[in-house]
N, C-alpha and C positions, 0 to 999 in steps of 0.2 A: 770569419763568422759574420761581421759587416753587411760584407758583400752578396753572404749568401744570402743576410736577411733582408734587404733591400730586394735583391731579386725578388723572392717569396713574395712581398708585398706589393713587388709592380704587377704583376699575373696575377694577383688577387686584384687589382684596380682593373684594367684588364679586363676580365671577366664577367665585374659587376658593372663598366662601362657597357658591355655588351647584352648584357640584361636589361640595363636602364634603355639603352638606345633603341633594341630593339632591330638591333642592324647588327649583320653580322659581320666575318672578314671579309672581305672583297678588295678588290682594287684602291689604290689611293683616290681621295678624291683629287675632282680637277677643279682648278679655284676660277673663276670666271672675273672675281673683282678681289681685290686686295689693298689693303692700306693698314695702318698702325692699328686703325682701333675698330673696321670690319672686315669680312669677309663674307661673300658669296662663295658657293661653288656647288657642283653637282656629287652625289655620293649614290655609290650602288645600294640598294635596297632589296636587301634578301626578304623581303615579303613582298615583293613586285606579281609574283606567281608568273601568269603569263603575259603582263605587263604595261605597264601603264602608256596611255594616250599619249606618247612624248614621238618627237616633239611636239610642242603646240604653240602655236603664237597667241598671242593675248596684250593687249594694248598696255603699254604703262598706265593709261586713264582707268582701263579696266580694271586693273589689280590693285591700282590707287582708292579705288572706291569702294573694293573688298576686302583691303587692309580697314580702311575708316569704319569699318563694320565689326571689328573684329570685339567682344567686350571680356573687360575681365570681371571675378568675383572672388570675395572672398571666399577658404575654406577652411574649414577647422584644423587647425595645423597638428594638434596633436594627435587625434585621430582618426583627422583625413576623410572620415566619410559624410563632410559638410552639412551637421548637424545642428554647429556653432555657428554655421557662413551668413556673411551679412548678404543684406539684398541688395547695398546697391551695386552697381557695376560702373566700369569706367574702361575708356578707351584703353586698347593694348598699345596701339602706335601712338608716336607724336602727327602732327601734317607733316613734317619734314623726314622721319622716317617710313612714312606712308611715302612717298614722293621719289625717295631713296631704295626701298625697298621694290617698289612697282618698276623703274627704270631697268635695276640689277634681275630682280627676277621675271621680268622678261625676256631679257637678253640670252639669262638660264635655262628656257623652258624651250627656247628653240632650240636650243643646242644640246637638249636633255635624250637622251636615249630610252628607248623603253624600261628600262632596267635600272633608273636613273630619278633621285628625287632631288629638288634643287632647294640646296640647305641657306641658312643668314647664322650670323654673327656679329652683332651691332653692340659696343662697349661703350656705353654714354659713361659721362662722370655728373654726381651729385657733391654739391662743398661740403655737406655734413657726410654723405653714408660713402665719398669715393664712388669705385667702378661701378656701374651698374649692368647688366645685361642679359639682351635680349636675345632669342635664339628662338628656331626653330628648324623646320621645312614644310615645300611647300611641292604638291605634285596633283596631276590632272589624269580622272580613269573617268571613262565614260561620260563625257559633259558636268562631272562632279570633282570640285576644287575642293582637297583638302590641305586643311593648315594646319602643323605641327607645331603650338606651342613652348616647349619646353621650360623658357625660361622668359619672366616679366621684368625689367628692371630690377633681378634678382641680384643682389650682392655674392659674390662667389665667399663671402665669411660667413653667409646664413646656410651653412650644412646642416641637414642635419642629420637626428639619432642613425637613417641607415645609411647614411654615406660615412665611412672612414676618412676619406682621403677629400683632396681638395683637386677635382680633376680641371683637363687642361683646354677650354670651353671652346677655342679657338678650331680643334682637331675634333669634340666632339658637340656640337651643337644639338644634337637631340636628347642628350642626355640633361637632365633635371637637375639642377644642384639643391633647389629642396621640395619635394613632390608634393608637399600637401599647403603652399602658399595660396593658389587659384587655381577656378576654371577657368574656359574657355565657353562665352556661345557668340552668335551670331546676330545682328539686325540690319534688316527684317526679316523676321523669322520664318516666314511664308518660302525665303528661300533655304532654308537648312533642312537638312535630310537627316534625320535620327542615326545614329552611327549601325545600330543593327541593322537597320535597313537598306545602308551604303555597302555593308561588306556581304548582306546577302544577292545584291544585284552585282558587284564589281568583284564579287571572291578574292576584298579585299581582308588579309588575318588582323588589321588594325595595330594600332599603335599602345605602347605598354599601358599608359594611363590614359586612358579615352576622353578623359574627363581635359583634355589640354586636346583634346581635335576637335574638330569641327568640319565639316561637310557642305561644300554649297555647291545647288543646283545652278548651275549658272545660264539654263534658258529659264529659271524662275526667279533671275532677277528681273528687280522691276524698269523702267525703261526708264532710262539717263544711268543706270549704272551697269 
């Protein structure tokens, strides 16, 4: 009986991973970079359609300067539709996961296939809160970089009410471990592209909670970045 229950409840993890994600089955991913506490790697992406601008080269400087753009914001955590959320914002990255992450996911994007978005896993520690992490992915369609936040220096202990289970961040990086902590936007804003209007030119289906993407036009950055 055990056994059976446990099953039951992995296919329900499972499934809500595959809703959160947003991704469906595909191929395993391929890890590009690996160590204790990150991970790179490329993962198929079943909303690719007819498929993203991969490979594409792009400067560690370049994606250094797109990450340092990246901000976060509060959101009302209990019902999510950022009613409560504060105004200010703060950086997503550190410099040094900025610097970390631009190297790796370059490396990713050349090696990415059309069908192909190139995922992070970055597991900082805090003295008081323990693990912290950060996740996402990152992919290129039409001269437009989007970034998949998922998770901020998110504690994997702050679940909440719809997650059951405490999933395994390392295999699923796009998934949220608590959906209504932050958004995501961008500066300067002159470079961001409204998300309806990235999926109506790139017949992109978008990502489960929009409010954690972000879109840059990247010949409407401005010059030195």
């Amino acid at each position: 009986m055990f056994r059976a229950h446990a099953s039951c409840l992995g296919c329900a993890g499972v499934v809500i991973g595959i809703l959160l994600t947003g991704c469906g089955a595909g191929p395993a991913p391929i890890k590009v970079y690996e160590d204790d506490r990150n991970v790179i790697a490329l993962q198929f992406d079943s909303r690719a359609g007819a498929g993203h601008s991969h490979p594409v080269s792009l400067e560690p400087g370049h994606i250094a300067t797109i990450l340092s753009g990246i901000r976060l914001q509060g959101r009302d955590v209990i019902g999510g539709f950022g009613a409560f959320a504060g105004k200010e914002t703060s950086p997503a990255f550190t410099p040094a996961e900025s610097v970390f992450l631009a190297s790796t996911l370059s490396q990713a994007l050349k090696k990415a296939s059309p069908k192909d978005l190139a995922t992070f896993y970055l597991a900082g520690r805090d003295p008081g809160l323990g693990v912290l992490i950060t996740s996402g992915g990152v992919f290129v369609r039409n001269n437009h970089l989007y970034l998949i936040l998922a998770n901020a220096r998110t504690s994997p202990l702050s679940v909440q009410y719809e997650n059951t289970f405490t999933p395994n961040m390392r295999d699923s990086p796009l998934m949220a471990i608590a959906r209504f902590k932050f958004s995501v936007s961008f500066s300067p804003q002159e470079a961001l592209i409204a998300n309806a209007q990235a999926k109506a030119q790139d017949q992109y289906e978008g990502y489960v909670d929009e409010s954690k993407m972000v879109v840059i036009d990247l010949k409407r950055l401005p010059s030195g970045h």
